[in-house]
N, C-alpha and C positions, 0 to 999 in steps of 0.2 A: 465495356466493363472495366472498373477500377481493379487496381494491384487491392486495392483492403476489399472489394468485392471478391473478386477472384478468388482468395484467399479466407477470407470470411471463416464459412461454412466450416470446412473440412481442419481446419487448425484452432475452433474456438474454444476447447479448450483449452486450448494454450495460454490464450487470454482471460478468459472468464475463469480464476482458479474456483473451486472449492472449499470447504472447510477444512483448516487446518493444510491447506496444500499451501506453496509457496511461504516468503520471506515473512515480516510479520508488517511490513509494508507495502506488499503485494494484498494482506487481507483487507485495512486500513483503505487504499484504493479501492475494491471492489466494494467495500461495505457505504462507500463513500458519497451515495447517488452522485453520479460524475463528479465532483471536487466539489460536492458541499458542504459534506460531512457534520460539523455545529459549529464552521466557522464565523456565521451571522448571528446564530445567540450567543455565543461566546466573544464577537466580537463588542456585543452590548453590556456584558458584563461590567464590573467596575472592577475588571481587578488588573494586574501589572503585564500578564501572559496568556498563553494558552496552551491548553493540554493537549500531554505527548501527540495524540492520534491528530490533533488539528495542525502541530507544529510540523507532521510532513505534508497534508494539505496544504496549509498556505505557501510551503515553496512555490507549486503549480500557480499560483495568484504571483509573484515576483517577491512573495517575502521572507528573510531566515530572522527566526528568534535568536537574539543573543543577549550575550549578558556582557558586563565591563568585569575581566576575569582579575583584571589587577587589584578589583575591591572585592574580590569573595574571599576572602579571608578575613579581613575587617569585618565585612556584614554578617560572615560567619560568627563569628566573635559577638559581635552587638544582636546575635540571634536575630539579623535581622535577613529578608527573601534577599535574592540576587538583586542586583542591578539591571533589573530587563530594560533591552531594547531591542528596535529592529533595524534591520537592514532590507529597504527596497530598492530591487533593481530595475530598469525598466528597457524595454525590448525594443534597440533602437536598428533596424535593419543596417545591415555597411553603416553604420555608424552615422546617419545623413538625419542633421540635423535644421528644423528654422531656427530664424536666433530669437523669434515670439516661442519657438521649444526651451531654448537654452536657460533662456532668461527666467523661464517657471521655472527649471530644476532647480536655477539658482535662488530663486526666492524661497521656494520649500526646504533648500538645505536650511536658511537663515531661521525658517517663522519654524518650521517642528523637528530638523535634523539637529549636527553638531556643527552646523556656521562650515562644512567641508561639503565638496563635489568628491565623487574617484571615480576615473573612466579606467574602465574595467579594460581585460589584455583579448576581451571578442567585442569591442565598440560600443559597449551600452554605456548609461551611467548609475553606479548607487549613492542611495542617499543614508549615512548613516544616523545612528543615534536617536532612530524615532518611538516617542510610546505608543501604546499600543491604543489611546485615547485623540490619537492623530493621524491613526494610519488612514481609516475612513477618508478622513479630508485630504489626505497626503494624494492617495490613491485618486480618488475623484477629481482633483484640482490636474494631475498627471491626463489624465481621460480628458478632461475638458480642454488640454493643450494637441488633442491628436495624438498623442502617445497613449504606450499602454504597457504594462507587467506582467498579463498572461503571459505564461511561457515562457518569462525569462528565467526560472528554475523548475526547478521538479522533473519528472518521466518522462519527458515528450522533447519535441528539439527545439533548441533553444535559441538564441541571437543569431542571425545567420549574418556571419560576417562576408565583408567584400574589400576588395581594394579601393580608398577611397580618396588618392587626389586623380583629380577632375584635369589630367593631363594629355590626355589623348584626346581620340577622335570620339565620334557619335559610337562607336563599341564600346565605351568604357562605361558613357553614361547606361549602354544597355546592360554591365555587368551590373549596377547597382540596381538598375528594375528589375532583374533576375534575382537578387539578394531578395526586392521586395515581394514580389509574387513567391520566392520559394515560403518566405516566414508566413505568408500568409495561408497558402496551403495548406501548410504543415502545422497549421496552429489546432489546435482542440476546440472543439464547436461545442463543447458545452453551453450554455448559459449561466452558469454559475460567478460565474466572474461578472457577469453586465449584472444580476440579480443583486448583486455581495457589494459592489464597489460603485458600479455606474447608476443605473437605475431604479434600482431598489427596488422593484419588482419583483415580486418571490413568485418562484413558479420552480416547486417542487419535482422531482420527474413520479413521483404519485398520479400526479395531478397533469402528467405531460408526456405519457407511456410513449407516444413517436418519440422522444429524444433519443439521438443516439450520440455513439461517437465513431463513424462511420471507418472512417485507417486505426483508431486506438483500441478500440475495443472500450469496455467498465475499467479493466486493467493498465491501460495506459502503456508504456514501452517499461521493458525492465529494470536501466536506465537512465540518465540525461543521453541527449542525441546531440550533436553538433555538424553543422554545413558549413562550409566557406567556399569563398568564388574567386581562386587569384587570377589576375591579369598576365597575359604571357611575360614571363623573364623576371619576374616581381613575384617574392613571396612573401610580401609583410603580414600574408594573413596566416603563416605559417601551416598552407595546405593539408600538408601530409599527418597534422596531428587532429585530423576532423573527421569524423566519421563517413562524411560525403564528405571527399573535396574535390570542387572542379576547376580546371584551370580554361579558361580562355580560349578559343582557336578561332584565330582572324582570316579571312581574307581579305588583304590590304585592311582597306579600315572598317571593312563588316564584319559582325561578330558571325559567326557560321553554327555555331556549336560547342561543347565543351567536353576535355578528357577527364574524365570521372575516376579517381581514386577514393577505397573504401579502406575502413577499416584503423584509421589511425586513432592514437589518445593515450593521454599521456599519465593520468593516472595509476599509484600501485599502491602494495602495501609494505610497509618493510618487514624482513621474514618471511615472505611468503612468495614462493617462488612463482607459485603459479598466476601472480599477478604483476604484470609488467608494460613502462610503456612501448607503443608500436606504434611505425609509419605506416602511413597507407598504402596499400599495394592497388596499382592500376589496374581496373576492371573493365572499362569498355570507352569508346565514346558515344557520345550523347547529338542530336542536333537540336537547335534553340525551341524543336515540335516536341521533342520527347523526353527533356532532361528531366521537367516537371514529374512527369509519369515516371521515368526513371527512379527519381528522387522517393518518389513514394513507395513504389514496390522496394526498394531497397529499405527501408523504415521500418515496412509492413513484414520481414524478413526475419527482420532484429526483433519486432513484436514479439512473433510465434515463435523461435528458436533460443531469442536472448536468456540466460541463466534467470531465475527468476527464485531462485533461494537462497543463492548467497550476491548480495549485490556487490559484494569488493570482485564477483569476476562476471558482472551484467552487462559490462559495456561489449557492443560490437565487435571491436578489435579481436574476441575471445572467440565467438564465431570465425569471423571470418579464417583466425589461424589457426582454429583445431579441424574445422570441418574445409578451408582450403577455398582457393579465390574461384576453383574450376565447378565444385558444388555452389557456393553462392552463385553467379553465374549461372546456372542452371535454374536455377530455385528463382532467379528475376526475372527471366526468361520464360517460365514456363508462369508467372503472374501474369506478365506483360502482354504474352499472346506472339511476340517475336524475337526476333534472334536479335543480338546485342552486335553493335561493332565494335573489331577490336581496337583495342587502348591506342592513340598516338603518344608518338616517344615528346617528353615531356624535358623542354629547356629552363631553367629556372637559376639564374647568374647571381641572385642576391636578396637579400630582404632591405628593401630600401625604408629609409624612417620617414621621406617627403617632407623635412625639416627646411627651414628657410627659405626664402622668395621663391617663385615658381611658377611661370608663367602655364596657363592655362589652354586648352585645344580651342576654346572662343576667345583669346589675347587676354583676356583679364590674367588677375594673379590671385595667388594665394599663397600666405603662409603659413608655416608650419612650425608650431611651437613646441619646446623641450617642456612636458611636465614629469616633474618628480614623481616617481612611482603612481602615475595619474592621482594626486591628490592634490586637488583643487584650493588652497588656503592662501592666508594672507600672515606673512610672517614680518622678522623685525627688516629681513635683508630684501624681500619680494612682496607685493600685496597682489597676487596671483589673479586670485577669485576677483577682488573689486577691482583690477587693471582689466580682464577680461571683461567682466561685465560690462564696465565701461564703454569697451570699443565694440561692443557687439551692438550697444544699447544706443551706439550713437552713430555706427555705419551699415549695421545692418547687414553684415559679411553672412555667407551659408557658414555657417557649422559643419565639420567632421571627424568624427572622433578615429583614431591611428590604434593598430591590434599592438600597437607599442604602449600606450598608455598618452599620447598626445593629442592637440587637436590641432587643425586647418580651419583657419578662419578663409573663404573663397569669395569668388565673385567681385576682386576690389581693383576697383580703378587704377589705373595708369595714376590718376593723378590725387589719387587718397594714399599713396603707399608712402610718402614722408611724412602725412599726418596720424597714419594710423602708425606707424616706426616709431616717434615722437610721442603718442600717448602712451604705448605701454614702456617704452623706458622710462620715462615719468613715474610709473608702477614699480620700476626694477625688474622686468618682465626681458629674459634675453630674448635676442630676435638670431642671434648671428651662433647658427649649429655649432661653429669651432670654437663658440666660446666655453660650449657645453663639457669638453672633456673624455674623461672614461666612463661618464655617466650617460651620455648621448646613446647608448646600446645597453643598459643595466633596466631591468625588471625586475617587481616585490610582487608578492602577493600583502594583501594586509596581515593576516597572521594575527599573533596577538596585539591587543588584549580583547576583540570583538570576535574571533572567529575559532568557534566551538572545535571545530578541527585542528588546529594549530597547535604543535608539542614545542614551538621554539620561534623567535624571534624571525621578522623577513622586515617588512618596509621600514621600522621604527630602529633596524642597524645597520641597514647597507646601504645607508648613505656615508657611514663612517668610512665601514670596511671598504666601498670602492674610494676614500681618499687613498686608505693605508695602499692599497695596492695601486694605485695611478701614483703614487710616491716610489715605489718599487719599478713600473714601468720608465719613471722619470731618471732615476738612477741610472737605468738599464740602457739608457738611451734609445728608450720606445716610445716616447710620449708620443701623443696622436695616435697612434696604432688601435684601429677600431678592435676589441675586445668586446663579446656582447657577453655581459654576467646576468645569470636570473635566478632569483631564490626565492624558496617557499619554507613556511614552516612546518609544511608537511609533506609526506610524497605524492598528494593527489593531483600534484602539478599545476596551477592556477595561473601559471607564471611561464610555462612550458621551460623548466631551468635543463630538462633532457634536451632540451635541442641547442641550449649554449657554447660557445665557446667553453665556457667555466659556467656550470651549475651546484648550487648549492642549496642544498634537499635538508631541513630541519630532521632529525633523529631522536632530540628527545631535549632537554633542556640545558641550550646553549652548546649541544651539538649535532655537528652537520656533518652531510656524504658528502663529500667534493665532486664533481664527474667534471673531465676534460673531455674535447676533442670534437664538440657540434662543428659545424660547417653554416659559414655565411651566408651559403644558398638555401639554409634549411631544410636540407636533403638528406643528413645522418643524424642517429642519435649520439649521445657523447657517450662516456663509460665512466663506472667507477675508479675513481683513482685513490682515495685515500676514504676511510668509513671514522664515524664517530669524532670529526676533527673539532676541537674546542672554538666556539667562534674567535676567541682569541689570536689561536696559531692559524687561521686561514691564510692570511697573509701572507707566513713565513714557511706556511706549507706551499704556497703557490709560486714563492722567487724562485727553488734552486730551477725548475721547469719553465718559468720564465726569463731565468737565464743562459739555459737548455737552448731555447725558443732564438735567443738575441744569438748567439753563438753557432747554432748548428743550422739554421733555416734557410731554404733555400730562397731563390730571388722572388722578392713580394707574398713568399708563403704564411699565409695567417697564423694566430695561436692553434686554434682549432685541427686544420689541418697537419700542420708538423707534429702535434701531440697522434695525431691520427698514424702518420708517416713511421713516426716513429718506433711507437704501438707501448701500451699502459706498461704491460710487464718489464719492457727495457727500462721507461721510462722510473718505474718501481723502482730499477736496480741502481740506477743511478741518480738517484736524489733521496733526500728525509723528509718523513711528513714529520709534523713539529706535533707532538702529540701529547708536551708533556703542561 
């Protein structure tokens, strides 16, 4: 018997709300026949959108309605509707891509998106800018390449990231089959999606009363979910902020099993205490027979308990810290039918970026390339997008997208690695990490002017802002000094800027929380340190502590950590935030 069997019965109301019970997108889902709701006569319509109750549907398809917000005040003015567009993302497991995949995303960016790629900070990629008169094709042309968008947004779990250079032995490559069997799982057995997008075969569940959705229930999780797989000592997938996250346990070069940590995520609200982010706290281990099973009782957990009224406090994390790691635990155990082992103690030395040559555990190589806030274009100083395509189209490397926002082109020869070097500087394409900077560890979320959530500025100014402050390390006599900055225009974390060295959390228009003090292994969160900072004074709020930093630190102790050392309140007392 499955953990959603198990469970079933005796918790389905938890699932299956009632009228007027739950959120007003708890109804929306249940009313939904599995995620169909009228998003196929709607999507035949002739008009620019789709209404409110279909725009939380189609997340569950991989799609967010948005509009270009920098013209609603024009269009407003000219009495004329938004500027709708969408954004489709698509569910690429560890991030493991062919370059017959790569090469479609990039041609749909060209023929119906904005001419842009953005590899998202959990491995997928989106496409933006598309109408809603091309999502059909967008969506089917994605299917017909082996990929797919279920499940890359909406109530259910989502891109299951993994660590993805191809450096080790035959365990590594098992961590990334494990990413793929988990997404598969854990994906939503509706048919709504193959009906809507792939096939076009309508088979209503009127008309199809066995349909179920066998772990989700009608209701779906309360939710998004997230899983990541890191590799031991390596945390690029940033474990502890994922709802599942398992780390690796080898013997020599067999993978054996994995330590399971629950509970992390990084999302909040500002003002409101009672939503905050949180790491994962270690719950059991797992062996390579039961993680699957694991995985899902722990899901089917979150289903029946997750808040399901107010969704700013839906996510897991909320569970597992008010009701405690030692009742969850129980509650998976008593699904499973057995008793859990406990958690091994978990090493993790760094979050590596896998940037630059790199030989592989089969001899071949791979490189690993810096993109800017994973946004794929072609500008006056780099032709990004056409230098990659280029080299993918003519050597045929694997693809793998980085939880950093980069990609590893893999599998290349001994004796293609000066002519593939050679075609992307041709591009203006760097190959060489130290050319990179203070930027080689900085993350955006996009933010404005596409993303409905966003009170403030994130990828479209921190390309400036890590000049100003790599000017200030430069001064300081830190250059080179890894620094990882992450900002978002909101606090729902897209960018994970809580686990930074330096995070910076949009507020409200053109100001930002600072938080210091993440850790390189991505093992703490950072703190607030200064609230409401103008994006202007970031900079000059961040020297007198990065002079703090140059002055007082101990041998090789990072920003992060000495901010840590130190602790916010001293740090308060002796420096100014620039506030005016």
């Amino acid at each position: 018997m499955t953990a959603s069997e198990h469970s079933g019965s005796e918790n389905s109301h938890l699932k299956a709300l009632g009228p007027g019970e739950g959120s007003k997108v708890e109804q929306i889902k249940v009313n939904s026949h599995l995620l169909r709701g009228k998003i196929a006569e709607e999507l035949a319509e002739p008009t620019s959108h789709f209404t409110e109750d279909q725009i939380q549907l189609i997340k569950f398809h991989g799609i967010y309605q948005q509009d270009d917000r920098d013209l609603r005040q024009v269009r407003k003015a000219a009495r004329a509707e938004k500027a709708y567009q969408f954004m489709v993302r698509s569910r690429i497991p560890g991030g493991v891509l062919t370059p017959e995949q790569y090469l479609v995303q990039d041609e749909l960016a060209d023929r119906y998106g904005n001419g842009t790629l953005r590899f998202t900070t959990r491995q997928s990629i989106q496409l933006h800018g598309i109408l809603k008169e091309n999502l059909h094709q967008t969506i089917h042309d994605i299917n017909k390449a082996l990929l797919s968008t279920l499940a890359a947004c909406g109530d259910v779990n989502r891109n299951v990231m993994a660590c993805p250079a191809p450096t080790s032995s035959r365990a590594q490559a098992r961590v990334q089959e494990f990413a793929h069997r988990l997404a598969m799982h854990l994906a939503p057995r509706s048919r709504a999606y193959s009906e809507i997008w792939v096939d076009g075969k309508k088979t209503h569940i009127i008309e199809s009363p066995d349909e179920v959705e066998p772990m989700y229930g009608p209701t779906y999780l309360p939710r998004k979910f997230k899983v990541g797989i890191a590799f031991p000592g390596d945390n690029c997938i940033d474990v502890y902020t994922q709802d599942i996250g398992l780390i690796a346990r080898l013997d020599g070069d067999k993978l054996i099993g994995f330590t399971v940590v629950i509970g992390g995520g990084m999302g909040m609200t500002h003002g409101k205490s009672e939503t905050f982010p949180r790491l994962g706290t270690p719950l059991c281990d797992a062996s390579t027979d039961t993680v699957v099973a694991i995985a899902e009782a722990i899901l089917t957990v979150q289903r029946d308990y997750g808040d399901r009224k107010n969704r700013k406090h839906a996510r897991m994390k909320y569970v597992v810290d008010e009701r405690g790691i030692d009742w969850f635990r129980d509650e998976v155990e008593r699904r499973l039918g057995f008793t859990l082992a406990p958690p091994s103690p978990v090493e993790l030395h760094a979050i590596e970026d896998h940037l630059g040559w790199q030989q592989q555990a089969d001899g071949r190589w791979f490189l690993g390339l810096h993109i800017e806030n994973g946004r794929v274009r072609d500008t006056e100083t780099a032709q990004v997008k056409t230098g990659l395509r280029e080299v993918v189209a003519h050597f045929r490397p694997g693809v793998r997208l980085t939880p950093q926002q980069n990609i590893l082109l893999t599998d290349i020869e001994e004796a293609q690695r000066d002519e593939v070097e050679a075609m992307l500087k041709r591009y203006g394409i760097v190959t060489d990490p130290a050319a990179i900077g203070a930027y080689r560890f900085a993350m955006a979320c996009p933010a404005l002017p596409t993303c409905g959530l966003a009170v403030a500025e994130s990828e479209r100014v921190l390309p400036e802002l890590v000049k100003e402050i790599e000017t200030s390390l430069e001064e300081l006599g830190l250059a080179g000094e890894p620094i990882s900055i992450r900002m978002t225009g909101c606090p729902n974390g897209c960018a994970r800027p809580y686990m930074g060295d330096i995070g910076l959390v949009g507020r409200s228009k053109d100001l930002y929380n600072v938080y210091i003090g993440g850790d390189q292994a991505g093992t703490r969160l950072n703190v607030l340190y200064a609230a409401s900072v103008p994006l202007k004074n970031i900079p000059a709020t961040l020297q007198p502590v990065l002079a703090l930093w140059k002055q007082e630190r101990q041998r090789e102790e990072s920003f992060g950590d000495f901010c840590h050392r130190v602790g916010i309140e001293r740090l308060r007392e002796r420096t100014t935030v620039a506030t005016a």
